[in-house]
C-alpha positions as CSV (number, residue, x, y, z in Angstrom):
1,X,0.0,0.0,0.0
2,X,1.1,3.4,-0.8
3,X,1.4,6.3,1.4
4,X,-0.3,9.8,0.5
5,X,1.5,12.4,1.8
6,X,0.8,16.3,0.5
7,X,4.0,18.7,0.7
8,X,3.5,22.2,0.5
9,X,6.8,24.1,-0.6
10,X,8.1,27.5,-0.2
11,X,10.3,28.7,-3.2
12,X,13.0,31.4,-3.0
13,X,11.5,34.2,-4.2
14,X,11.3,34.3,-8.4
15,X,11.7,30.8,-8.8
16,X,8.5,29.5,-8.6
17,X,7.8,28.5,-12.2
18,X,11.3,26.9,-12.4
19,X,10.4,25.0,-9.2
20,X,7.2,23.7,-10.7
21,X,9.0,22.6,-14.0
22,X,11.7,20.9,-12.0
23,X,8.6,18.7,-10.1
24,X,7.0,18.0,-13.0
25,X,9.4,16.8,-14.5
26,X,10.4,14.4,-11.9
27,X,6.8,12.6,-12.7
28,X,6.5,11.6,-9.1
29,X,3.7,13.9,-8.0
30,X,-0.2,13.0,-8.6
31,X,-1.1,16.6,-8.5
32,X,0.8,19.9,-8.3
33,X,-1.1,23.3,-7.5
34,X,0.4,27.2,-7.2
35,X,-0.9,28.5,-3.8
36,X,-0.9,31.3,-2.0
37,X,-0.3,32.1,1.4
38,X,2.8,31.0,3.3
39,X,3.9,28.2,0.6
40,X,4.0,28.9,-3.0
41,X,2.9,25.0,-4.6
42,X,1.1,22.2,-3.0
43,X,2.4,19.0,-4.3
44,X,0.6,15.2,-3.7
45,X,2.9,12.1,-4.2
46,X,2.4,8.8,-3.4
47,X,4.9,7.1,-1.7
48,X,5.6,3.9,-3.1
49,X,5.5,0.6,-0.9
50,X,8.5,-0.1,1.4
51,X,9.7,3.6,1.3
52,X,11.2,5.7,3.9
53,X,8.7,8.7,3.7
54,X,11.5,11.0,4.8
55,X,14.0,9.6,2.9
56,X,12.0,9.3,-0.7
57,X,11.0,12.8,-0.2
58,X,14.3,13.9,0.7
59,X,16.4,11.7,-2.5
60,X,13.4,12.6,-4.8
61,X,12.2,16.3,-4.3
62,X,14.4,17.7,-2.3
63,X,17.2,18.4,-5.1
64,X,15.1,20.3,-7.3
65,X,16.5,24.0,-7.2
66,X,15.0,27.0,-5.8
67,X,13.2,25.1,-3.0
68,X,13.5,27.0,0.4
69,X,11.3,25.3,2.7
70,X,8.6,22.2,2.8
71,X,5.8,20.9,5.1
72,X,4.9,17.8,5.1
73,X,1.7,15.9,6.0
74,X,0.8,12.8,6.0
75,X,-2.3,10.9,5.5
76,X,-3.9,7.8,7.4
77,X,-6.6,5.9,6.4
78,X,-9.4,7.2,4.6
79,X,-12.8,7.7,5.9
């Protein structure tokens, strides 16, 4: 079973779009939103089976460029 976590992510400021680009190309996101308020994109990725949530996120997202901060939250079991 997969985990669902959403991470929202800060970008240093201008690199928003380049941030986006570098997700989307990663393909390991579900879905990837612009927001606004304290954190500039909203990603949702499924972490695969087996996976160190920390880890995945940190080998997997984590590189792309212009990323400042993230918050992370996972999900349990849905209702």
């Amino acid at each position: 079973m997969t985990t669902c976590v959403f991470v929202q992510i800060r970008c240093k400021p201008g690199t928003t779009y380049a941030v986006a680009d570098g997700i989307a190309l990663k393909e390991i996101h579900s879905e990837l939103y612009s927001t606004s308020g304290e954190y500039d994109l909203l990603c949702k990725l499924y972490i695969p089976e087996g996976e160190d949530v920390g880890k995945y996120l940190n080998d997997n997202l984590m590189d792309v460029a212009g990323i400042e901060r993230t918050l992370t939250t996972l999900t349990f079991k849905a209702f």
